[in-house]
NUMI-856124 format. One line per field, with one value per residue: residue number from 0; x, y, z of N, C-alpha, C, CB in turn. Coordinates in steps of 0.05 Angstrom, whole numbers, plus 5000, padded with zeros to 4 digits. Atoms other than C-alpha are relative to their C-alpha. Glycine has a CB too. Example, Ala and Ser with C-alpha at 12.3 -4.5 7.8 and 13.67 -1.06 7.14 Angstrom:
REM NUMI-856124
i <- [0 1]
n_px <- [5018 4984]
n_py <- [4976 4976]
n_pz <- [5000 4999]
ca_px <- [5246 5273]
ca_py <- [4910 4979]
ca_pz <- [5156 5143]
c_px <- [5018 4985]
c_py <- [5024 5022]
c_pz <- [5000 5014]
cb_px <- [4980 5009]
cb_py <- [5001 5009]
cb_pz <- [5025 4971]
END
This chain:
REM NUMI-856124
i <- [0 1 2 3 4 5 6 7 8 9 10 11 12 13 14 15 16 17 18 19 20 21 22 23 24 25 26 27 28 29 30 31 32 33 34 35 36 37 38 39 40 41 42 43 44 45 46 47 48 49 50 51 52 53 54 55 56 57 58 59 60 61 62 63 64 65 66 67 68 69 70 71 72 73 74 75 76 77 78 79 80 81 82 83 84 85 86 87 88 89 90 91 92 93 94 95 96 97 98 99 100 101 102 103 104 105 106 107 108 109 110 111 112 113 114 115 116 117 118 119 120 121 122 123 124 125 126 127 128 129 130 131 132 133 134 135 136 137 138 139 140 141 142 143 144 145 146 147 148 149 150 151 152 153 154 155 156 157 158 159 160 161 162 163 164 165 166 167 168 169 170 171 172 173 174 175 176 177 178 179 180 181 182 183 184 185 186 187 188 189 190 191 192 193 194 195 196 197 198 199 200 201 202 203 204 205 206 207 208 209 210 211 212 213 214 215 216 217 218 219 220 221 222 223 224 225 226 227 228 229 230 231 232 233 234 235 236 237 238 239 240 241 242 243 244 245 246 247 248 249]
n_px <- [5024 4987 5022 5024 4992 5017 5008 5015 4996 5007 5001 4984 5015 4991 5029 5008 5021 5025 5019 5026 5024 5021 5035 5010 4981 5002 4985 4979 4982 4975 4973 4986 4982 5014 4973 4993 4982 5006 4984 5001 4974 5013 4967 5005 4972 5000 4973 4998 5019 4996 5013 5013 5015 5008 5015 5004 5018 5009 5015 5011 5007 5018 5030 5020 4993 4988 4972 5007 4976 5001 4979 4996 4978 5001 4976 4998 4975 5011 4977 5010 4984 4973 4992 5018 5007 5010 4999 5006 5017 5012 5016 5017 5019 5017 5015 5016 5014 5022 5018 5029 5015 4977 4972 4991 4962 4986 4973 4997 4964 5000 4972 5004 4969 4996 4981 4995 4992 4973 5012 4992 5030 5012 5033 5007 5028 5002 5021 5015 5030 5014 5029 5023 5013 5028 5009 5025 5003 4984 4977 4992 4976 4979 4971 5000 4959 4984 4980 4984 4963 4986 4983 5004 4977 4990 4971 4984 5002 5006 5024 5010 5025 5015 5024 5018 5031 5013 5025 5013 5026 5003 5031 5004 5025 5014 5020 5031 4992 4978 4969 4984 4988 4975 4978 4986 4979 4991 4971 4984 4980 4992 4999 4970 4994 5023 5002 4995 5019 5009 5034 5015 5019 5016 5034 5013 5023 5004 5028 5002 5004 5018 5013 4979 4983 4996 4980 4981 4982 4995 4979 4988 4976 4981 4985 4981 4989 4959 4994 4968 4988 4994 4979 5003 5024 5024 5012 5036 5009 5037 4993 5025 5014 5026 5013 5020 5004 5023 4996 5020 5001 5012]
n_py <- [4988 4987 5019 4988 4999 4990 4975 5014 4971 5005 4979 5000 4980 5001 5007 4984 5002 4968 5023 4992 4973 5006 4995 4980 4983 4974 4982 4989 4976 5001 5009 4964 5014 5016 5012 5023 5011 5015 5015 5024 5008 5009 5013 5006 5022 5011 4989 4992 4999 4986 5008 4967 5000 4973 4994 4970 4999 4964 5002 4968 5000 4980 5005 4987 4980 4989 5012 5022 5013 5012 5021 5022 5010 5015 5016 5003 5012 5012 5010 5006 5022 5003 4970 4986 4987 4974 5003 4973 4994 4974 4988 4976 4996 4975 4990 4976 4988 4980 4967 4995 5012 5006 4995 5011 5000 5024 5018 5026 5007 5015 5021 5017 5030 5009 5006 4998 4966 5000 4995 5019 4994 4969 4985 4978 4993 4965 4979 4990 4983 5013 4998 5017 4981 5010 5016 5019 5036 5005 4984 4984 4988 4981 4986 4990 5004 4994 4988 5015 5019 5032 5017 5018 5007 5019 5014 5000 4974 5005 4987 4980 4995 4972 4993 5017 5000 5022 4985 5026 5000 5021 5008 5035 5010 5030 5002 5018 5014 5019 5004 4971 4986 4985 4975 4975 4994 4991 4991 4993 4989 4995 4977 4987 5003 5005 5022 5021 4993 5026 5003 5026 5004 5017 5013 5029 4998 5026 5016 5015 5035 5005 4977 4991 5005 4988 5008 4978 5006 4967 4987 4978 4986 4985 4984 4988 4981 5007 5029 4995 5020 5020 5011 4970 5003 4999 5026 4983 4989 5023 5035 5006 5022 5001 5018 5023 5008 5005 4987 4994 4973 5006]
n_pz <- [4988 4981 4985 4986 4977 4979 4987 4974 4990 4961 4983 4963 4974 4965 4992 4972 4986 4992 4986 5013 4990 4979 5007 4987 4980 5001 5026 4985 5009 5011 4989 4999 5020 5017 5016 5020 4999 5020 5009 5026 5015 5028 5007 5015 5006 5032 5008 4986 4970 4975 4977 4984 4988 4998 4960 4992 4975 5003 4968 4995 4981 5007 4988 5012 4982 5011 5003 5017 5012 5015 5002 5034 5013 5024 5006 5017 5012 5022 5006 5015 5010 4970 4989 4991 5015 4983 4970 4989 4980 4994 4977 5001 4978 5000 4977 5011 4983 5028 4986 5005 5023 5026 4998 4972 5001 5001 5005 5011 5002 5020 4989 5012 5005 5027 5005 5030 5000 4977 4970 4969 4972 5003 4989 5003 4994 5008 4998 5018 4999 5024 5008 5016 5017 4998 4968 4998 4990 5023 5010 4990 5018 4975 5008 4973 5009 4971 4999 4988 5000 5018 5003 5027 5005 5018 4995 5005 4990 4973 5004 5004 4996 5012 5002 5017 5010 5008 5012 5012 5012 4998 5009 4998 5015 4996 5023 4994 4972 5010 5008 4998 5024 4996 5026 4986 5013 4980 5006 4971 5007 4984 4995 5013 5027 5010 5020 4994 4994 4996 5003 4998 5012 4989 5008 5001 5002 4984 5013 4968 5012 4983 4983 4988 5016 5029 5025 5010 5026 4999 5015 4974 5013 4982 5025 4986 5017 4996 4988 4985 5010 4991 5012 5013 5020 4985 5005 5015 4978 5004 4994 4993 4989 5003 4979 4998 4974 4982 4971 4975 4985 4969]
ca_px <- [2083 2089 2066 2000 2007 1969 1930 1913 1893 1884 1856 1892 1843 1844 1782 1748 1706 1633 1597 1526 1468 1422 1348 1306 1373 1365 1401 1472 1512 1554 1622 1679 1725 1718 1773 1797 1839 1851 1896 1912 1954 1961 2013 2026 2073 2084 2148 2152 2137 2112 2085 2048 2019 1988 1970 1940 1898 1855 1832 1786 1774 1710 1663 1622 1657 1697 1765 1770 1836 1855 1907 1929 1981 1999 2055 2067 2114 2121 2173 2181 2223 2257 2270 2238 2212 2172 2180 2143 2118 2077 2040 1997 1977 1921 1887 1832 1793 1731 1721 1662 1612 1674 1731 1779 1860 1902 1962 1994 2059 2073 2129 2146 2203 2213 2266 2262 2267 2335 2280 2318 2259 2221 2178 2144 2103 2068 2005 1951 1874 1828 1762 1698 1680 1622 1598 1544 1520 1538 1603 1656 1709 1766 1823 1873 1957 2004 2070 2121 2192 2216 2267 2297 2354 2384 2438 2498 2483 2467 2401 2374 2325 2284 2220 2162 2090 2039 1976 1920 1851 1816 1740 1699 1633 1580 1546 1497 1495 1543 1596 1642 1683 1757 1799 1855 1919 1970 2039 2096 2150 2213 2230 2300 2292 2221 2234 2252 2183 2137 2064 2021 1959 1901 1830 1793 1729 1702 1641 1610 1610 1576 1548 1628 1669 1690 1728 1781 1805 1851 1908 1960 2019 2076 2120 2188 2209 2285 2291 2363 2422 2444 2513 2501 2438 2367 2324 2255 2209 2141 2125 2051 2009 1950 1911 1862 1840 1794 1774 1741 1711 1700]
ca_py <- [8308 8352 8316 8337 8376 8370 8403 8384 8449 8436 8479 8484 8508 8520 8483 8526 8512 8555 8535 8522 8577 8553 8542 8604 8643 8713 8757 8762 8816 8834 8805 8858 8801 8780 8744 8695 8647 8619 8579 8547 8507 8490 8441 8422 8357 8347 8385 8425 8420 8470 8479 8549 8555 8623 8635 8697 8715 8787 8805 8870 8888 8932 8942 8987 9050 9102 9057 9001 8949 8918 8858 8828 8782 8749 8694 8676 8616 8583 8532 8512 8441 8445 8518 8567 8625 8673 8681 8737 8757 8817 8850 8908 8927 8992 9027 9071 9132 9157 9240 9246 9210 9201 9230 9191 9189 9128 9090 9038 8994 8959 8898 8869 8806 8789 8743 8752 8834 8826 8851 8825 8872 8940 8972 9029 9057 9122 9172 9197 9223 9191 9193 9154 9177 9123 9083 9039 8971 8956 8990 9022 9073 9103 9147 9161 9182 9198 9214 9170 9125 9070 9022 8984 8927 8889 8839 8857 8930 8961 8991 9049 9096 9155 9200 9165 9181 9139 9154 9088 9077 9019 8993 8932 8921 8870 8850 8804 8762 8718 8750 8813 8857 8876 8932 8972 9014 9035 9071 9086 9136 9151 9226 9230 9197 9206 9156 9104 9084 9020 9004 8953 8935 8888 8858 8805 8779 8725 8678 8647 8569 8572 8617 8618 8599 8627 8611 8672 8690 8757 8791 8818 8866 8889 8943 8971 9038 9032 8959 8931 8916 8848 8826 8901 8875 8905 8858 8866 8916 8879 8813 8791 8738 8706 8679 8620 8609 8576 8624 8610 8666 8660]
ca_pz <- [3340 3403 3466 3494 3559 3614 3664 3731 3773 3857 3902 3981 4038 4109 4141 4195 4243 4266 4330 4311 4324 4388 4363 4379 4401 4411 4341 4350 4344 4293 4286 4304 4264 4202 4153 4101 4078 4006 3972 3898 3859 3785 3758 3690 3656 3583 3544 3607 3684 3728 3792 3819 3876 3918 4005 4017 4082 4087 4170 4184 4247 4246 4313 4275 4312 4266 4263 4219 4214 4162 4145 4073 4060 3996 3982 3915 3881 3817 3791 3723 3707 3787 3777 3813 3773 3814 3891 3922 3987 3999 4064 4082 4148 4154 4206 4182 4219 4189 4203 4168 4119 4063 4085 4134 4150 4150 4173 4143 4140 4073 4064 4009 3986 3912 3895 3820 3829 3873 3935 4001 4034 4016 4069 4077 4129 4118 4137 4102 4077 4034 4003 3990 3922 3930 3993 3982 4002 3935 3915 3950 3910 3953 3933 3986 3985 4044 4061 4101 4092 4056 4061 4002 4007 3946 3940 3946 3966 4037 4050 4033 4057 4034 4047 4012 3972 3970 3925 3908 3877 3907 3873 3906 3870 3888 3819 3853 3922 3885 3856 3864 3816 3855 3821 3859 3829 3879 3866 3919 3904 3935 3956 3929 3868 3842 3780 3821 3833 3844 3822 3828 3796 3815 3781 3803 3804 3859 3847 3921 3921 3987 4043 4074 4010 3938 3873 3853 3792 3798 3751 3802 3761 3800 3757 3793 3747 3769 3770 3805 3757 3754 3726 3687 3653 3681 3704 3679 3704 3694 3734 3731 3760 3742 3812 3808 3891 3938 3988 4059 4098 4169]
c_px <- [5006 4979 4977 5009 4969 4989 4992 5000 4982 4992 5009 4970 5003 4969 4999 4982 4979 4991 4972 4987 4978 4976 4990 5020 4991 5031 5025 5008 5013 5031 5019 5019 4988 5028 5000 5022 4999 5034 4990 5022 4997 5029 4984 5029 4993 5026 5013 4990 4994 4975 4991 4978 5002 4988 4994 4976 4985 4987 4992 4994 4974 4981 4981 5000 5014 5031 4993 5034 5005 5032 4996 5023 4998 5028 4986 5026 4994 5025 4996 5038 5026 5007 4981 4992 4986 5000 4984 4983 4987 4979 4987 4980 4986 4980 4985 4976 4989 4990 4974 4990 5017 5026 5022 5027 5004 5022 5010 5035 4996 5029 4993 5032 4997 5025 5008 5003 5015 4988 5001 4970 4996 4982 4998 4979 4995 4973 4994 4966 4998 4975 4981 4990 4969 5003 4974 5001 5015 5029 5008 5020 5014 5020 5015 5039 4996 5026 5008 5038 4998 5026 5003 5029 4997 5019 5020 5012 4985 4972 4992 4973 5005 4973 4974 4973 4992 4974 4985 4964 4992 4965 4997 4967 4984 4986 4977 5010 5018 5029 5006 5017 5034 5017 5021 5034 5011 5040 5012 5026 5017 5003 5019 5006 4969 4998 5006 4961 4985 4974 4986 4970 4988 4976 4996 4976 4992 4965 4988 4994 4977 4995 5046 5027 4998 5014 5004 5009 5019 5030 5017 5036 5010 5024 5013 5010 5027 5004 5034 5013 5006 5027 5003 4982 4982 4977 4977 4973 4976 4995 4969 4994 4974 4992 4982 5001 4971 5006 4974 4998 4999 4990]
c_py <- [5008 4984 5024 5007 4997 5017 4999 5025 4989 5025 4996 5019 4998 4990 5013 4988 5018 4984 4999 5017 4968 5007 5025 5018 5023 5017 5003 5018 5005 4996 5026 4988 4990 4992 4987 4991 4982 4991 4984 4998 4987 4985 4989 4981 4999 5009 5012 4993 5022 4997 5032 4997 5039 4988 5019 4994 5030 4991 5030 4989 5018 5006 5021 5031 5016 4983 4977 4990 4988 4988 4984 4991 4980 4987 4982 4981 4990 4982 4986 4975 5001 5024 5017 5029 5023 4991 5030 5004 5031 4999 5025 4997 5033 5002 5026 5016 5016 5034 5001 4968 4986 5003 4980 4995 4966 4997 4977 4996 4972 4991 4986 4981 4990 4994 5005 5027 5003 5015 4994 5011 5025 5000 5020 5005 5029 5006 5010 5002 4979 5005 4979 5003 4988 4973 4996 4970 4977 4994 5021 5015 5015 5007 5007 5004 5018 5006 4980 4999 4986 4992 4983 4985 4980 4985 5013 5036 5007 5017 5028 5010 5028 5011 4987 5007 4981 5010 4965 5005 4966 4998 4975 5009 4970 5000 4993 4988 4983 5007 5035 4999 5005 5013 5018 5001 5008 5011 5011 5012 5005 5039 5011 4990 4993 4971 4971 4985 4965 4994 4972 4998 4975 4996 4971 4994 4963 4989 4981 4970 4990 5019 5010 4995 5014 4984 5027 5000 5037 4989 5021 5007 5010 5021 5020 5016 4998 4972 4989 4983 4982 4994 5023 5000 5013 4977 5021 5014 4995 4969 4996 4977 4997 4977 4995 5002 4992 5015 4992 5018 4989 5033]
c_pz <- [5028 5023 5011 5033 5022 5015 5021 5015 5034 5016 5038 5008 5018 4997 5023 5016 5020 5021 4991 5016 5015 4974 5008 5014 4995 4968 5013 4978 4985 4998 5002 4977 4975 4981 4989 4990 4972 4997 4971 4988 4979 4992 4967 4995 4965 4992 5026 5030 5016 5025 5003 5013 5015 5036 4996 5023 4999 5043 4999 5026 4999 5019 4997 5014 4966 4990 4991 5002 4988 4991 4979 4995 4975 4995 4971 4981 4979 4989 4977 4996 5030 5010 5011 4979 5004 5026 5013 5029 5007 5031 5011 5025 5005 5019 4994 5021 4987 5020 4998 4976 4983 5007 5026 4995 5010 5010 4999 4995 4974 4994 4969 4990 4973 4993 4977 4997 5017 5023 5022 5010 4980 5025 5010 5016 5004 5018 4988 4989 4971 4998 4987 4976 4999 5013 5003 5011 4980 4994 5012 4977 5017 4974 5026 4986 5035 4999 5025 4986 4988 4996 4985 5009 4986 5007 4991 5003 5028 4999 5003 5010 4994 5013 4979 4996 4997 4983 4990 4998 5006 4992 5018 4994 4998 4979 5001 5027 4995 4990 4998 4984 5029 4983 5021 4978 5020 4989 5023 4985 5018 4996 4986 4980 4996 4977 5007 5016 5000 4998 4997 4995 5000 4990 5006 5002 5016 4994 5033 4990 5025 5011 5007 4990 4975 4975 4999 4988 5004 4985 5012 4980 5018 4971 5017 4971 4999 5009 5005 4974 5007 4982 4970 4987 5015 5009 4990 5010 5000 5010 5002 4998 5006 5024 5009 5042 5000 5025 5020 5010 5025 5009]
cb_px <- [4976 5001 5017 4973 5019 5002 4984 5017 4979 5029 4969 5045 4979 5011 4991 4988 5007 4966 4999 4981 4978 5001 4980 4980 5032 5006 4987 5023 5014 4999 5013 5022 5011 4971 5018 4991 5002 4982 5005 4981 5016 4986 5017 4989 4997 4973 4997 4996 5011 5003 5020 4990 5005 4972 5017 4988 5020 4959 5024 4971 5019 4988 5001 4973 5024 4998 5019 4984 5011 4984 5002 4994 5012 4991 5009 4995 5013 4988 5012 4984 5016 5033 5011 5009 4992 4972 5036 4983 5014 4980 5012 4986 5017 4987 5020 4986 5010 4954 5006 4997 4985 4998 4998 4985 5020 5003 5012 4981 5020 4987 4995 4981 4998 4991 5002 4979 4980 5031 4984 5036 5009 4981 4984 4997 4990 4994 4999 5012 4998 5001 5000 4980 5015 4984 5007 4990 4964 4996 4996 5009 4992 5021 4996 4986 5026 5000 4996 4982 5015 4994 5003 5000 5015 5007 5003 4998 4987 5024 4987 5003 4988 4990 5006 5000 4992 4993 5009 5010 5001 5012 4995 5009 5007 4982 5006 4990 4978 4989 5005 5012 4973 5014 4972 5007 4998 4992 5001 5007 4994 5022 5001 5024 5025 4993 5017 5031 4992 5008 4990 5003 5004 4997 4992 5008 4993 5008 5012 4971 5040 5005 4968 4998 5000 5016 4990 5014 4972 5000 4990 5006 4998 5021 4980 5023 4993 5020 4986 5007 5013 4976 4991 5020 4990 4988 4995 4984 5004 4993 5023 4985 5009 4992 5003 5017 5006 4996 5002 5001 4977 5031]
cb_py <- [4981 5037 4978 4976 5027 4997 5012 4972 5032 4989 5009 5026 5004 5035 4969 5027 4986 5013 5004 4979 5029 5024 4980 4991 4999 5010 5033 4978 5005 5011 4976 5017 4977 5016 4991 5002 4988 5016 4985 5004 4985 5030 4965 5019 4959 5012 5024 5013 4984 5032 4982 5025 4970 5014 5001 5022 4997 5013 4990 5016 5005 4995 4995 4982 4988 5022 4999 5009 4993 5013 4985 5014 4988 5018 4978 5021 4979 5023 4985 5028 5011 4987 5016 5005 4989 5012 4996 5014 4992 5009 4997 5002 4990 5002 5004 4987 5008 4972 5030 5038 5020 5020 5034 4972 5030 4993 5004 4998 4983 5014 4971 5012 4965 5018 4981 4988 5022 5018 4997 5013 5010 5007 4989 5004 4987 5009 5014 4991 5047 4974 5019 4999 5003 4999 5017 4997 4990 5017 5008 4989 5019 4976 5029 4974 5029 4977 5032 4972 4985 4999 4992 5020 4998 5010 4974 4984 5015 5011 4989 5000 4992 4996 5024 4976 5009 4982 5029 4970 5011 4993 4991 4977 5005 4992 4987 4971 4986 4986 4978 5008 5040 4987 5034 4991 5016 4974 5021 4968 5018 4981 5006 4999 4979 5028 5006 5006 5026 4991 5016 4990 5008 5005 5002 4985 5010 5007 4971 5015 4975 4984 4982 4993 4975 5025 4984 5008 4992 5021 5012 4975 5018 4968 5014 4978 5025 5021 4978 4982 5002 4982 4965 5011 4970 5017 4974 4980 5023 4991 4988 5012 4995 4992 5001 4961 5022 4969 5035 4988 5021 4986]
cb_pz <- [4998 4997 5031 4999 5001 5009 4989 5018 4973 5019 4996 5009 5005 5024 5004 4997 5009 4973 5032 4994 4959 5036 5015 5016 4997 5042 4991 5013 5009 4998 4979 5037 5013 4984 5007 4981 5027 4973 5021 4978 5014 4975 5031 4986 5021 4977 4975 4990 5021 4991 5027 4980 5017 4970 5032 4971 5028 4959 5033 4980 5016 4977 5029 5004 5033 5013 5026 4966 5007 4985 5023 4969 5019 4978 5030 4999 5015 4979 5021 4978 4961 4992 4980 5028 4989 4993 5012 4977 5022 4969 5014 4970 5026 4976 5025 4974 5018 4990 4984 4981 4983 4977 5007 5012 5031 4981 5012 4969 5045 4978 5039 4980 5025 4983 5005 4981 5005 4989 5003 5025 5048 4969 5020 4977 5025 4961 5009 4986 4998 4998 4984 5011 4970 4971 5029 4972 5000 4988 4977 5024 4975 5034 4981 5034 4954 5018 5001 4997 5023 4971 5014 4963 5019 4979 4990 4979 4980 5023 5013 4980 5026 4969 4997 5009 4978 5026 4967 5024 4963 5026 4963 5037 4976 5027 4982 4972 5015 4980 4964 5024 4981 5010 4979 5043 4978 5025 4979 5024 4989 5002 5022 5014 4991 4987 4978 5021 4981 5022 4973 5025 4981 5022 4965 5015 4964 5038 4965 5025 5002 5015 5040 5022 4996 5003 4970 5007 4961 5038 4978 5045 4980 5024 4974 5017 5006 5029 4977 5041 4993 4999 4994 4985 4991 4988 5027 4987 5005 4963 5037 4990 5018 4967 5015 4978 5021 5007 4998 5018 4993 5027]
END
């Protein structure tokens, strides 16, 4: 009979601290900052062991002017019986300037490190136009692409660089005061070899636990078109990750 596995699932957080609101204070202002910070980790023991854990951070800057900044990192490990099994770091820094109502240009520098897709580094920073297709209180929908660079180095080869597209579809949908819908698709091509190409795909859906906390459940696909040989084999061009978090906001 096969042993029963376990299931023990932990959540990591950063503790923040707010000063309290004065009695009768006069309304404050809107923050220009705003940010978060989650973390989780799930381990299991029985035939198998593993361990997977997740950091990610998001920072907007926003003082309610035309320019908006925005900061997302995500670190990603997982080790099954000692071995490690996924390693990934990703980053995404964006500086957005609204023309009108919908329309507004961008620049952005994107980084990313995947041990299991021979990824010493990729990054890519580009320029480029986008659109609100809908900008509510609700629900935002953007579309936006650009034009830049990208740098790629593997093991055991020197690095390469190219001209670079960017094109992405990002959804955020508030269902209720409690819980939001996330959806974005994003693809990055190089110039001199279109098929070499890199997409990434994102759903998740957060639930509030308090006024300045969450639970996170998101389905994050990464998918490299020309993935790097290895010992003349390909590795595999599909790596996805399912991520359980506790997020604090501040």
């Amino acid at each position: 009979m096969r042993k029963l596995t376990s299931w023990v699932t932990l959540t990591a957080i950063t503790v923040i601290s707010a000063a309290p609101a004065l009695a009768q204070a006069p309304a404050t202002p809107s923050k220009t900052w705003a940010g978060n910070f989650a973390g989780g980790l799930a381990l299991t023991r029985g035939n198998s062991d593993t361990k997977n854990f997740n950091l990610s951070f998001g920072l907007v800057r926003d003082p309610k002017t035309r320019n908006v900044i925005k900061l997302n990192g995500l670190y990603l490990r997982g080790d099954k019986d000692k071995d490690a099994i996924i390693d990934r770091t990703s980053f995404l820094g964006r500086d957005e300037y609204t023309f009108t109502g919908r329309l507004f240009g961008f620049g952005q520098a994107e980084y990313l490190r995947d041990k299991f897709k021979d990824i010493m580094y990729l990054w890519s920073p580009t320029v480029g136009i986008g659109y609100k297709l809908w900008n509510t209180d609700a629900a935002a929908l953007t579309i936006d692409n650009g034009l830049g660079g990208i740098w790629e180095r593997n093991p055991g080869r020197s690095r390469r660089g190219s001209g670079a597209y960017n094109a992405a579809e990002r959804l955020n949908w508030k269902l209720s005061k409690t819980s939001t819908i996330s959806q974005s698709v994003s693809g990055l091509w190089k110039t001199n070899e279109w098929a070499d190409a890199l997409y990434n795909l994102a759903l998740g859906i957060a639930a509030s636990v308090t006024q300045n906390s969450e639970l996170k459940f998101e389905v994050n696909d990464l998918y490299k078109n020309r993935p790097v040989i290895r010992a003349g084999v390909p590795l595999k061009k599909n790596d996805m990750a399912i991520i359980t978090a506790f997020v604090v906001k501040f």
